[in-house]
N, C-alpha and C positions, 0 to 999 in steps of 0.2 A: 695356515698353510703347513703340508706336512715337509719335514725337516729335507725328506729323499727330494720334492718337489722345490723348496729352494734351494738346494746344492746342484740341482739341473737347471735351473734355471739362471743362478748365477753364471755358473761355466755358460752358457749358450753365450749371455750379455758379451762376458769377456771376450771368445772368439768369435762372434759375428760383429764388436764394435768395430775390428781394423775394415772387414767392409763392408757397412755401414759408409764409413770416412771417404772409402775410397768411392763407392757410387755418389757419394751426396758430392763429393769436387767436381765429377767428372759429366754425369748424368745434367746439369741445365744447359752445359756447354752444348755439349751433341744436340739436346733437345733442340735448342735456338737456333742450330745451324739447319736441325732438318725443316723446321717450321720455314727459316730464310730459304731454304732452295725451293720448299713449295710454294711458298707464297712469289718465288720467281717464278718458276713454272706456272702458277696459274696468272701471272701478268702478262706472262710474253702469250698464252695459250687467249686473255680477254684481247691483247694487242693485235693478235690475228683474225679475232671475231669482231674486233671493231673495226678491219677496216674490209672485212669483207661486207659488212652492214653498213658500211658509209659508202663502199661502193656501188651498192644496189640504190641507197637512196640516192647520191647523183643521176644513177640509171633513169630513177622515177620522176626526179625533178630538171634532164634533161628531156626524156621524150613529153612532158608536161608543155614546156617552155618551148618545144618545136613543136608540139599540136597545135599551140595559141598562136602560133607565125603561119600557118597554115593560109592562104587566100581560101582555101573555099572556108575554112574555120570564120573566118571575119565577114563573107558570105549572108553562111547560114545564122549566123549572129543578127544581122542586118536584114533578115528575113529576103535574102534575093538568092541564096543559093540552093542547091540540092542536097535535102537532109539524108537522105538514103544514098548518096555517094561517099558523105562524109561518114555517114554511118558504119558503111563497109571497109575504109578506110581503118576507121579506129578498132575495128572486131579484128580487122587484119594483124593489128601491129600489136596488141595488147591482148589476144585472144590467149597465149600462153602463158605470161604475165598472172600467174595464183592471184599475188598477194594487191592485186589493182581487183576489189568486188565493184567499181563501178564509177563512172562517168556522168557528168552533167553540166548543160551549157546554156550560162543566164544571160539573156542582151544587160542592158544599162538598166532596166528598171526592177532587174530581178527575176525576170519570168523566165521560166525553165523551156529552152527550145528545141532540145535535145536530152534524152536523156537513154545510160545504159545500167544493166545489169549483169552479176554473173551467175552463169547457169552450170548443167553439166558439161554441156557442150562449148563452154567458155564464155566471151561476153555475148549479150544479146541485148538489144534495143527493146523499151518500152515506152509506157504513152508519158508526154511532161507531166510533170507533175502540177498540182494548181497551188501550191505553198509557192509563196516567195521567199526569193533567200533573203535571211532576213538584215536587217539593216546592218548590225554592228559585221558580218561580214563582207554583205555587198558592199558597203564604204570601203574598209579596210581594203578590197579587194582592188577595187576600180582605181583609190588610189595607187597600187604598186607603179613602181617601174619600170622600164625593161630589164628582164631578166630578174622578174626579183619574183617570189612566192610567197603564201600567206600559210603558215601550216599551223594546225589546230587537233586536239586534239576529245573528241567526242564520245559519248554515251548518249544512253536513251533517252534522256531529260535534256539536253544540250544540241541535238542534233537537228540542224535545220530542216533537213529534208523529211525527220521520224523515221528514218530505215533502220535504225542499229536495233538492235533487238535487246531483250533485259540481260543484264551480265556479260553484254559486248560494247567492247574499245573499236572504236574506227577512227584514224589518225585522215585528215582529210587537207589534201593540199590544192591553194586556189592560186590564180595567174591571173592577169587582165589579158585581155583580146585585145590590139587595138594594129592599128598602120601608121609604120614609123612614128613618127614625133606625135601624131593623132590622139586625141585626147581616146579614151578606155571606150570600147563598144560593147565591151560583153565582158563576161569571168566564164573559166572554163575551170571546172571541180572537178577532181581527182580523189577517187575514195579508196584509203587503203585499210585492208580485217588487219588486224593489228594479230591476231591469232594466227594467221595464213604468214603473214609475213615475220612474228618471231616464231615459227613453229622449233626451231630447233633450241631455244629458251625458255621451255613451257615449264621446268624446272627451275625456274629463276624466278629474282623477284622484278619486278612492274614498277615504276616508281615514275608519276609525272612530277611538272615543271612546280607544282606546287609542296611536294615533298608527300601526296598520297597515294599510299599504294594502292595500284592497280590487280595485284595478284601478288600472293607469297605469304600476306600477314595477316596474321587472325592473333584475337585471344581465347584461352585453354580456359577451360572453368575456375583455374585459383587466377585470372584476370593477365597471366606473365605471357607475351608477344610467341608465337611459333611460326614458322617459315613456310605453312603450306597453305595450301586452298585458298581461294578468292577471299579477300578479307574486305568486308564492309566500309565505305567512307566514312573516317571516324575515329575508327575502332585504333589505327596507327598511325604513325607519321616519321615517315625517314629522318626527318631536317633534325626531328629529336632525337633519335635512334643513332642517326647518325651526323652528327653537327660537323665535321669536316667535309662531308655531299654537299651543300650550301652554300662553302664558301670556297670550295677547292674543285669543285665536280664541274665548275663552265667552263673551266679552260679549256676541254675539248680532248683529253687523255685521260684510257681507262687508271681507275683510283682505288686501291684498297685501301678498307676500313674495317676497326674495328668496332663491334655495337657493345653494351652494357654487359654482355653477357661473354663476352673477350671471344665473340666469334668473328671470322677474319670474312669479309666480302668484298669481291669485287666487284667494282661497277664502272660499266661502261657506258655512256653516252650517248645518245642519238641525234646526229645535227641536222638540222633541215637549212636553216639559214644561212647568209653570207658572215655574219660577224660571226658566228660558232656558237653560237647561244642553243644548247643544251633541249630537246622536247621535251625526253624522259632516261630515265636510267634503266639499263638492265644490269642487276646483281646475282654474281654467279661466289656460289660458300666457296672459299680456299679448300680442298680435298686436302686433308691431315690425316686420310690415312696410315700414312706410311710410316707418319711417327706413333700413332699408336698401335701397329704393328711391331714395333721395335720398343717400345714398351710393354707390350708383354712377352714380349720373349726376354725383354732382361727380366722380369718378375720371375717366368719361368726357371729362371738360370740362377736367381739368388734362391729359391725357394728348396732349390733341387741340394742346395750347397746347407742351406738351415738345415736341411733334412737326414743329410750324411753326418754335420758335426752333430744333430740332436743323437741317432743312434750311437757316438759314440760317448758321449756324455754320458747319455740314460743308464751304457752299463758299466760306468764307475762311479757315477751314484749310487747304483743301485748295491754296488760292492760293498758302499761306506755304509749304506744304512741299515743292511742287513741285520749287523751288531746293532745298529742304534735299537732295530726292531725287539731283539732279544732284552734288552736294557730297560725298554720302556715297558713289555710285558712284565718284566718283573716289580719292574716299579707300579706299576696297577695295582698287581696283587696283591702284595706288600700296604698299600695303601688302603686298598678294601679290607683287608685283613684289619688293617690299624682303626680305622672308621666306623666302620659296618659293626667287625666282631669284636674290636678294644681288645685283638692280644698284642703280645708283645713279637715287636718282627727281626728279622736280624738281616742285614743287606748286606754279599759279601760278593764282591765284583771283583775280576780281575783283568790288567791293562793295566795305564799308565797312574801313576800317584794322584793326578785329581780324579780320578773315577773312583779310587777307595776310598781317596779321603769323603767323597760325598756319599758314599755306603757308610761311611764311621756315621757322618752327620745325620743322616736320614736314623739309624737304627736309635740312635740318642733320642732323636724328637720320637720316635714311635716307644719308648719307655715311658718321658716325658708326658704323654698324649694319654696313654692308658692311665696313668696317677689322677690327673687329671680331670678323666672321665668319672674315676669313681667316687673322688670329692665331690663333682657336679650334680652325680647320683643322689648324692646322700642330701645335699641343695635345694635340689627339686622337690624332694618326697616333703621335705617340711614344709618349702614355699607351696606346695600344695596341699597340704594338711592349712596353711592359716589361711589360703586361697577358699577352701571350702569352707572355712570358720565364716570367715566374713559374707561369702556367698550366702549362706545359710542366715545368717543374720539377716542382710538385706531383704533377701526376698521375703520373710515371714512380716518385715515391716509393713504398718498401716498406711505410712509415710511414705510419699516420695522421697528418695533418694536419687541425687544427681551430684554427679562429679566431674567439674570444668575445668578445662586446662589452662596454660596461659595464654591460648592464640582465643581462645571465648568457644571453644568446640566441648564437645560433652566428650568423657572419659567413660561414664560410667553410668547407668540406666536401671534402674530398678523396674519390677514387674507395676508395684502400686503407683509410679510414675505414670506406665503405661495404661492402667485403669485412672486417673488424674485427665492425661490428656491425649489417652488414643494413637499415640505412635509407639509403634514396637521397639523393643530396642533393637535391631539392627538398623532399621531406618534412622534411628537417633543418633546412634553412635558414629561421633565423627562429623556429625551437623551444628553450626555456629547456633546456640543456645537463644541468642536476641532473637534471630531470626524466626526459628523453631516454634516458639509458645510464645514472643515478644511480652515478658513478664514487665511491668508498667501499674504506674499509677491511675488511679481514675482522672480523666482530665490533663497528662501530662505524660512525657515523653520516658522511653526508657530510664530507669535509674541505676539499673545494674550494667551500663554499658560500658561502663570506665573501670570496671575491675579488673578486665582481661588486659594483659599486659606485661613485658619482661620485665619492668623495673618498680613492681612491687615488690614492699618490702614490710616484714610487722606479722603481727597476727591480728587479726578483726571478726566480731562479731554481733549481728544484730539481728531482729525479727522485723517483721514488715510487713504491712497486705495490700497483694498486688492484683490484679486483674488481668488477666493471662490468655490464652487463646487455646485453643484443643486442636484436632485435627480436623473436626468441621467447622472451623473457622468460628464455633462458639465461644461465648466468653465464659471463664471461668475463675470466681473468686478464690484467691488460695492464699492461704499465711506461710511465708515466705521465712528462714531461720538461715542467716548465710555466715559460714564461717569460713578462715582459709585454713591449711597445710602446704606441707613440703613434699613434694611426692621424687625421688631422684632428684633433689635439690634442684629443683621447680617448682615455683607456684602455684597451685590448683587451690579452690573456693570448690566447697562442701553448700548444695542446698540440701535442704530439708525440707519436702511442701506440702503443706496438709489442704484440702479442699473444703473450704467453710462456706460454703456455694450455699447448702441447707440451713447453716446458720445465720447467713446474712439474711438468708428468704425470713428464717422464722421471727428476724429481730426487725426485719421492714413490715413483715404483717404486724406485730406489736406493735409498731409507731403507728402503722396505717389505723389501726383500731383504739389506739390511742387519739386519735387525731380528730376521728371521725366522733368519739365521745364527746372531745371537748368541743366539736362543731353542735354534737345534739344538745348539749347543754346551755352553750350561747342560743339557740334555739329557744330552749326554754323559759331562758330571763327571758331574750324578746319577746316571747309573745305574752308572760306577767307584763313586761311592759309596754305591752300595746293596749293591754286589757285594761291598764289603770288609765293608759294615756285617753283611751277611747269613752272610759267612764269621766273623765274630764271635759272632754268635748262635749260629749251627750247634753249635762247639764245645761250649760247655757243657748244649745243650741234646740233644746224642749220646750227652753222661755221664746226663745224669737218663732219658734214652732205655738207658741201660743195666743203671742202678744200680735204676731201679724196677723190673722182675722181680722183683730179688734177693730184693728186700724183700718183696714179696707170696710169695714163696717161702719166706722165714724166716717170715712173719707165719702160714703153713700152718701149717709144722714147730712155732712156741712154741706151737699155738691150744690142743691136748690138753693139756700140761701147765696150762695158764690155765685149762681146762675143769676140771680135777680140782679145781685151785685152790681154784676158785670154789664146786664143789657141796661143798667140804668146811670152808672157812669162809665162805660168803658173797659178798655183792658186792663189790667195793672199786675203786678209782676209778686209773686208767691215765693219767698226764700231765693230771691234772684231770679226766678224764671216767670216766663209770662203765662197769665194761667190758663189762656189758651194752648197752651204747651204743656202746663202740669197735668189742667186736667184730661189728657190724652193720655201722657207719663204715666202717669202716680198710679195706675190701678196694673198696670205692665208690669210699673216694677212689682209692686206688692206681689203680683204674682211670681216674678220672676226669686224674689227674696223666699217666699213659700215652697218653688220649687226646689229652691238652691239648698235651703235647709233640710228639707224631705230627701235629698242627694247625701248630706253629710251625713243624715240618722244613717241613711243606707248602708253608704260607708263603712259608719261606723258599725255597723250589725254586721256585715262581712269580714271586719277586720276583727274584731272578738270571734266570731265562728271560726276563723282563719287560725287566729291565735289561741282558741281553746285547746286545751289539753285533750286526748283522747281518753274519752270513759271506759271504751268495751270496745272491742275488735269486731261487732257486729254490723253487717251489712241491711241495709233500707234501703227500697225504692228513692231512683234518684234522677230529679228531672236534668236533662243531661245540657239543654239550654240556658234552666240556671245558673248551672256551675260552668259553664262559660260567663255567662255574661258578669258575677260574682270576679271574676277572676280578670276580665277584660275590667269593670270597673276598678280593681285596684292596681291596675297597672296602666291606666290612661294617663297619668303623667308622664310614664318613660315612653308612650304610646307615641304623645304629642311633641314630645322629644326629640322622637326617632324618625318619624314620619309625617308628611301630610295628606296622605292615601291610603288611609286605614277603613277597612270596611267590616263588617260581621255581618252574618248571612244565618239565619236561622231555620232551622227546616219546623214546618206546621206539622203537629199530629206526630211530632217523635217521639217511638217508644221509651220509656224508661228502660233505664238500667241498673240492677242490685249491685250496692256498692257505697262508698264511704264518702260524705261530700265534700268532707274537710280535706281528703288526704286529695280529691280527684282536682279538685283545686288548686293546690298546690303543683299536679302537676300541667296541666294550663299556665299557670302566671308562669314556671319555668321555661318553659317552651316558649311563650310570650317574649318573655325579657330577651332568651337566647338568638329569635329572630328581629328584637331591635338593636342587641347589639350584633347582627352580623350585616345590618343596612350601610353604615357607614356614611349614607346621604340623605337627607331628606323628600327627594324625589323620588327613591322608590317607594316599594307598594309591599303593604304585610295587608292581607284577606286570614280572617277565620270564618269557617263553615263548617256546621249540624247537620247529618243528614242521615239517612237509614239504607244500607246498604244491603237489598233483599238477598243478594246469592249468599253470602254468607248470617245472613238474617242478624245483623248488629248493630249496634249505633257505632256511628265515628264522628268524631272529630280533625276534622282540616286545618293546620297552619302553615300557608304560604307564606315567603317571604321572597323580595328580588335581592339577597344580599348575597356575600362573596363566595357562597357556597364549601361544600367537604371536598377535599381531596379523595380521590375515590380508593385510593390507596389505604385509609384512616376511615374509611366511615362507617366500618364494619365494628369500629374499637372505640365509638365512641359513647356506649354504653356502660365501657369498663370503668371499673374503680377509679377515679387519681388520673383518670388519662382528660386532658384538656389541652387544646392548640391555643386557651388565651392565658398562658402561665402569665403575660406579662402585665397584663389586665385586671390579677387575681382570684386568676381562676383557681377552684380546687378541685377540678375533674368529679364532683359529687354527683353536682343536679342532675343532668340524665341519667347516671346511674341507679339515683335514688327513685329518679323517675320509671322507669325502666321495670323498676321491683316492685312498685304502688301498679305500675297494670297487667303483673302478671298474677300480683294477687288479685287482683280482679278478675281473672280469666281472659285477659284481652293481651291484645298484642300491640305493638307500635315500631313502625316502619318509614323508616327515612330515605328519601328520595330525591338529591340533589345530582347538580353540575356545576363545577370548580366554574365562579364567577359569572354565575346567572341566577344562583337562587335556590331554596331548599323547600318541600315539602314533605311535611311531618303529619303521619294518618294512627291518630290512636284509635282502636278501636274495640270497641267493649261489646260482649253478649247483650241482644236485647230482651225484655222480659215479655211474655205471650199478653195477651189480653186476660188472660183467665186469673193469671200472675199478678198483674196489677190491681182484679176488682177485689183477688182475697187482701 
């Protein structure tokens, strides 16, 4: 605020606060008295319209109460008088009568025997109606007693007769008929428009005996009560509006109120009844103009008087600040001068003793300021000479460089940071470092997150390799060198990070290649020792391969004499068995022992083939059902193991294919083994099938299996090197890979075909060789 603006503004406060004082004593008084004389005024102005309106309704509820004394009235009730006398009668005396829309005359059971209307020309007679009235009225009716009336008050859903129309009140008053002490012969109805007869209230509000308005209340779209237009059943209610109407409004004298919103109403009454019992109210606003007439003319009056003292205010403000104007231009100057250009200023004011003395002060600091400036000069130029020293250093580093503060936010960013892990340095700088690259162990959680901190203290330093993150979220191996400083006698931790990503690759392919030697080598022994084991076998099993003939050859020659034996004494029993059992047995088994041993040679010719060293890398014609069934034979134990639905399926007349038997073996019993251990049960089903696939003119080989199937996510990777989902099984992710390489050197392919827990099939498939191929 400028200085001219509070010195006017002050002065206004001080001479408008005496009155201020004096309107705020005087002004609720006046108010309250004028509010009191209107709201007298509009009591004595409802006291006149209540009782012109109570006048009118005795009017109605005398000449009612003398139509029903009427003899032809009781008559035409009783069905023996003349309805067109009485007719004319009532058109007579009621025809000028507005607010009477109509007449109706029921005997004792209800039935309408009479009835009128009003028209333009006043009342007019129409046909009865065929509705009865209905019972809660007729009762109520027939009981009255002399001189006594039923009054009610109706709409179009409530109205016995159906005459009110939508959005019309008819207040309707009923009498009994009857002769002296006679018990009731009829009820004679009186129908009054409630519209006709308040016309001069149509500006007011409607309020029946149940507290709903009938006209005045609605709500506005933000839901708050307004005082006009027909308001919906519902929508409001007086008794809440107005909770003194309820319990103060029967007495029978008009009543102002005030509603939630401190608007004053009054309301006046409508009695039909002998004890004063209320129908409806009509509420008429207290007219308050007058006091806010007199509110703004006092507004006007004070506003006229700010207005006078502001003019004279404004120009001796305006006096004082003039100088101030001149004081402060000069002090700008003087200050840009000092700032901007660093001379020296000299401030020389004149006025009273504090205005020099603060020109002596100011010219001191502005000497002071220039000194100053030029030592800062001299500051700078070196702090940016080692500014660039180090700049220059940094950036030509291999190294990341990073520099963290004590809240864990980065300070400082190098470019080869930025090549490490892809955030610029401006996005870095000023970003919490854990978060950032989240630098971490393999297998374990942040270790550098306890460094940041105010109440480190020491120096520290160590290397480390960490596993880190980039900015596409890849991971990357980095050697980690963390040490602290004091930077402004503050804590900050110095990284150092170099990227050994390429060197961890080249030190795991070594292992990997290491790995895989000492797996070809275990290879090797095995199969020297299968080759000895199976040369061990062999021999004894060439004896029983020679010795069994003999024996079914003797077992011929003794059989006649055991034949004769027998039919001349009977049965008798052979090594425990009867020999009409052996000699059934004994030549079964010999065969079975012949074939059993013919299975071992087999065997064992497969398992030395299997285990031979390779000679030459050269490929031969290779029956491709062999090397199934080779391969199925040496894995029929984990076969029998794994399942009990195991089939082989051979295709007749399949071509050969050039190729290596030993290695193509190998990879069948893989594939073999890898679909009995993916069964898991015994009931399911592993199928191999041979067959020759003309569109691409091949041989292939089929292994089904019903086991837990690839995740389809992995079954693209399960070729690669070291990649295996039964790590815990011991697996070494080789077999298919190796598999994989045996038939590509063969010029074939192999394609895997599964669904996660239904089952996998595997189609190797190999070029087939022509006919011409095979005869050479």
């Amino acid at each position: 605020m400028k200085i001219r603006s509070f010195i006017f503004l002050t002065v206004i406060v001080l001479g408008l606060f005496p009155l201020f004082v004096l309107v705020a004593m005087n002004l609720p008084k006046t108010i309250d008295r004028l509010e009191y004389a209107a709201e007298l005024e509009t009591q004595a102005r409802s006291q006149v319209d209540f009782a012109k309106l109570n006048a009118r309704i005795r009017c109605l509820k005398k000449s009612l109460l003398h139509s029903t004394t009427l003899p032809s009235t009781l008559e035409v009730v009783n069905h023996t008088g003349d309805k067109k006398a009485l007719a004319a009668l009532f058109v007579n005396w009621f025809a000028l009568n507005d607010p009477i829309s109509g007449f109706s005359l029921f005997d004792a059971a209800g039935r309408e025997t009479l009835g009128f209307f009003r028209s333009q020309g006043g009342l007019a007679v129409r046909e009865p109606r065929k509705e009865r009235l209905a019972g809660s009225f007729l009762r109520d009716s027939l009981g009255l007693k002399e001189n006594e009336i039923f009054v009610g008050l109706v709409d179009e859903k409530n109205d016995p007769l159906r005459l009110t129309g939508r959005d019309e009140y008819t207040l309707i008053l009923l009498s009994a008929v009857r002769e002296a002490e006679m018990p009731a012969a009829g009820v004679l109805m009186m129908r009054i428009d409630m519209s006709t007869f308040l016309e001069n209230f149509k500006n007011s509000l409607w309020v029946t005996e149940n507290g709903t308005y009938l006209k005045g209340c609605q709500l506005d779209v933000q839901g708050r009560r307004i005082y006009e237009g027909i308001g919906k059943i519902g929508d409001c209610n007086a008794f809440e509006e107005f909770p003194g109407l309820k319990s103060e409004g029967w007495k029978g004298d008009p009543l102002i109120l005030k509603d939630k919103r401190r608007n004053k109403i009054a309301w006046m009454p409508l009695i039909f009844h002998a004890e004063k019992q209320a129908v409806m109210w009509v509420g008429t606003v207290v007219d308050e103009s007058a006091i806010e007439s007199w509110k703004f003319s006092l507004m006007l009056n004070v506003v006229a008087v700010i207005c006078m003292m502001s003019l004279l205010v404004f120009f001796t403000a305006n006096w004082i600040t003039v100088r101030i104007d001149a004081i402060q231009k000069d002090l700008l100057v003087g200050l840009d001068d000092i700032i901007n250009n660093e001379k020296k200023v000299v401030f020389d004011w004149k006025g009273p003793a504090e205005l020099k003395g603060l020109g002596d002060d100011l010219t001191s600091f502005a000497t002071r300021y220039t000194d100053t400036c030029k030592a800062r000069m001299v500051a700078e130029a070196a702090l940016r000479e080692s500014e660039d020293k180090f700049r220059n250093l940094t950036a030509s580093a291999l190294d990341g460089i990073i520099l963290m503060d004590h809240e864990g936010n980065i300070a400082y960013w190098n470019e080869a940071a930025t090549t490490i892990f892809g955030f610029p340095s401006a996005e870095a700088l000023g970003s919490p470092i854990h978060q950032l690259i989240d630098a971490r162990r393999e297998g374990e959680s942040q270790i550098v997150q306890g460094l940041e901190g105010k109440n480190l203290v020491g120096d520290f330093a160590h290397t480390v390799e960490l596993v880190a993150r980039n900015r596409n979220g890849s991971e990357v191996l980095v050697e980690l060198s963390l040490s602290s400083t004091r930077i402004r006698n503050k804590w900050h931790a110095i990284w150092i990070v170099r990227d050994v990503s390429e060197r961890k690759r080249s030190e795991e392919q070594a292992r990997k290649q290491l790995q895989q030697l000492q797996h070809a080598d275990k290879m090797i022994s095995l199969g020297l020792l299968v080759s000895g084991v199976a040369h061990e076998i062999n021999n004894p099993n060439s004896i029983a391969l020679l010795n069994l003939p003999v024996l079914a050859r003797a077992w011929e020659s003794v059989k006649p004499i055991l034949d004769e034996f027998y039919h001349e004494t009977g049965d008798f029993t052979v090594a425990g068995v009867d020999y009409t059992v052996m000699r059934q047995q004994l030549p079964r088994v010999c065969a079975e022992l012949e074939e059993s041993a013919a299975r071992i040679r087999q065997i064992v010719v497969d398992l030395k083939d299997y285990a031979r060293a390779e000679t030459s890398g050269q490929m031969i014609q290779v029956d491709i059902n062999d090397v199934v069934q080779s391969a199925v034979r040496l894995t029929m134990n984990s076969i029998h193991q794994a399942t009990k639905r195991f089939t082989a399926t051979y295709a007749e007349n399949l071509p050969k294919a050039l190729g290596n038997r030993q290695r193509l073996v190998q990879v069948v019993i893989n594939l073999i083994q890898n679909s009995c251990e993916a069964l898991g049960e015994s009931g399911r089903a592993i199928a191999v099938v041979t067959r020759y696939n003309r569109e691409s003119d091949g041989v292939e080989i089929v292994i089904r299996d019903e086991g837990s199937g690839i995740d389809p996510d992995v079954v693209n990777k399960v070729t690669d090197p070291f990649f295996t989902t039964k790590r815990n099984m011991g697996g070494t992710g080789l077999g298919l890979s190796v598999s994989a390489g045996i038939v590509k050197e063969h010029n074939g392919m192999i394609h895997f075909d599964s669904i996660l827990n239904l089952g996998t099939e595997v189609i190797v498939s190999l070029p087939a060789l022509g006919a011409s191929a095979v005869e050479k």
